[in-house]
C-alpha positions as CSV (number, residue, x, y, z in Angstrom):
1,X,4.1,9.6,6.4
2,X,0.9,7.4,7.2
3,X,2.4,4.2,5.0
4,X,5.5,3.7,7.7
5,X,2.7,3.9,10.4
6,X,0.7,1.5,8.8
7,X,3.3,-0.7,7.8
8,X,5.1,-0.8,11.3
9,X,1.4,-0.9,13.4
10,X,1.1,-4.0,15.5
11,X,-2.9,-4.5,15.3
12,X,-1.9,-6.8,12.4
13,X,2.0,-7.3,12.6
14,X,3.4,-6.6,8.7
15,X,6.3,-9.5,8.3
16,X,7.5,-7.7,5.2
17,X,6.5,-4.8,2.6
18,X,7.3,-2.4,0.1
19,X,5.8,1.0,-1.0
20,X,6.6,3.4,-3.8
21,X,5.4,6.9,-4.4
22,X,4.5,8.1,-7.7
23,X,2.8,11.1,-9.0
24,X,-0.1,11.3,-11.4
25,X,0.9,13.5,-14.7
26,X,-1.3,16.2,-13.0
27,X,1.2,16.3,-9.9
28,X,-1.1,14.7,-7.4
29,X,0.8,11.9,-5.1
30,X,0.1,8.0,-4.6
31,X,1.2,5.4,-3.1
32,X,1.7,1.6,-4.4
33,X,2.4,-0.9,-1.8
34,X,2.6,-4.7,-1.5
35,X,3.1,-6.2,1.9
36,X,2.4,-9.7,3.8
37,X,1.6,-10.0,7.5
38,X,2.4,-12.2,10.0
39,X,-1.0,-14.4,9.6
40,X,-1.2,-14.3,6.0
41,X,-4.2,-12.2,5.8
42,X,-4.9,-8.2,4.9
43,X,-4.5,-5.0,7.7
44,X,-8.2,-4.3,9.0
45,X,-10.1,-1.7,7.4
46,X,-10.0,0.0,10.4
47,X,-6.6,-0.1,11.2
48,X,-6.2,1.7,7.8
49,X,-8.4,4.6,8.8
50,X,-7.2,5.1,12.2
51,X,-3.6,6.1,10.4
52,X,-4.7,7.3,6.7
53,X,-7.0,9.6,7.4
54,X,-8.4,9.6,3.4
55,X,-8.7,5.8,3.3
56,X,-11.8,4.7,1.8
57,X,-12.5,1.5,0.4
58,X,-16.5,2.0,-0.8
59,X,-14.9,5.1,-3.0
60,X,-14.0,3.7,-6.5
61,X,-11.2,5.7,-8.7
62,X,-10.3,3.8,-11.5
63,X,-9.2,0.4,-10.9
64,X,-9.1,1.0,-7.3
65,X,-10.3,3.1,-4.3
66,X,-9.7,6.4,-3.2
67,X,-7.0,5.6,-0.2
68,X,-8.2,2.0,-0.4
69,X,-7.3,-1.4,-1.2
70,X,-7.2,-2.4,-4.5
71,X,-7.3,-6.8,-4.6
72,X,-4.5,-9.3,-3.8
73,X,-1.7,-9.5,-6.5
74,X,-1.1,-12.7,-8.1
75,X,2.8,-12.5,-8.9
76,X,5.1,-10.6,-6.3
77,X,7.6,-10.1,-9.0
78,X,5.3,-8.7,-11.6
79,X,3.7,-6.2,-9.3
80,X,7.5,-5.6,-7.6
81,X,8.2,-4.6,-10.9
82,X,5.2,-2.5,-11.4
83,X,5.5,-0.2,-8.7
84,X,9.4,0.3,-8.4
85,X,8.8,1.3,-12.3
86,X,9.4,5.0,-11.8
87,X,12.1,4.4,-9.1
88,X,10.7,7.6,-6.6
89,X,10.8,7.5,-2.9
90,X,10.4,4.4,-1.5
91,X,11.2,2.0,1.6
92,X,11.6,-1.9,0.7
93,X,11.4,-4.3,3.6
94,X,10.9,-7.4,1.0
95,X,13.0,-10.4,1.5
């Protein structure tokens, strides 16, 4: 699954994370993440298309990006809440 390779990739070392997979009501998978890395800052672009192969950031799809990153979340424990809400396959790495 391409969101354990990105999350364990050491271009930009992840110090902690969590994902959750959903699915739309149509069937179709996605992922919601959070994660924070070693320097504070986001995984490249680039890093992210090396490993997830649909990643693309200038594609818009409703509040986000196809693949892409969305914006920085203000409350960990808000959007914790928010993507854990349908309790599916996950992996939590958030201390």
């Amino acid at each position: 699954m391409a969101i354990r390779k990105i999350m364990r990739q050491k271009t930009c070392p992840v110090k902690k994370y969590a994902w959750y997979l959903e699915h739309t009501q149509n069937g179709l998978p996605h992922i919601h993440f959070i994660y924070e890395t070693a320097t504070g800052g986001r995984i490249h672009k680039r890093v992210f298309q090396r490993i997830w192969k649909i990643w693309d950031e200038s594609q818009a799809v409703g509040a986000g990006h196809r693949g892409g990153y969305h914006r920085e979340c203000h409350s960990d424990e808000e959007y914790m809440k928010y993507i854990s809400k349908d309790k599916g396959r996950c992996e939590v790495q958030w201390s």
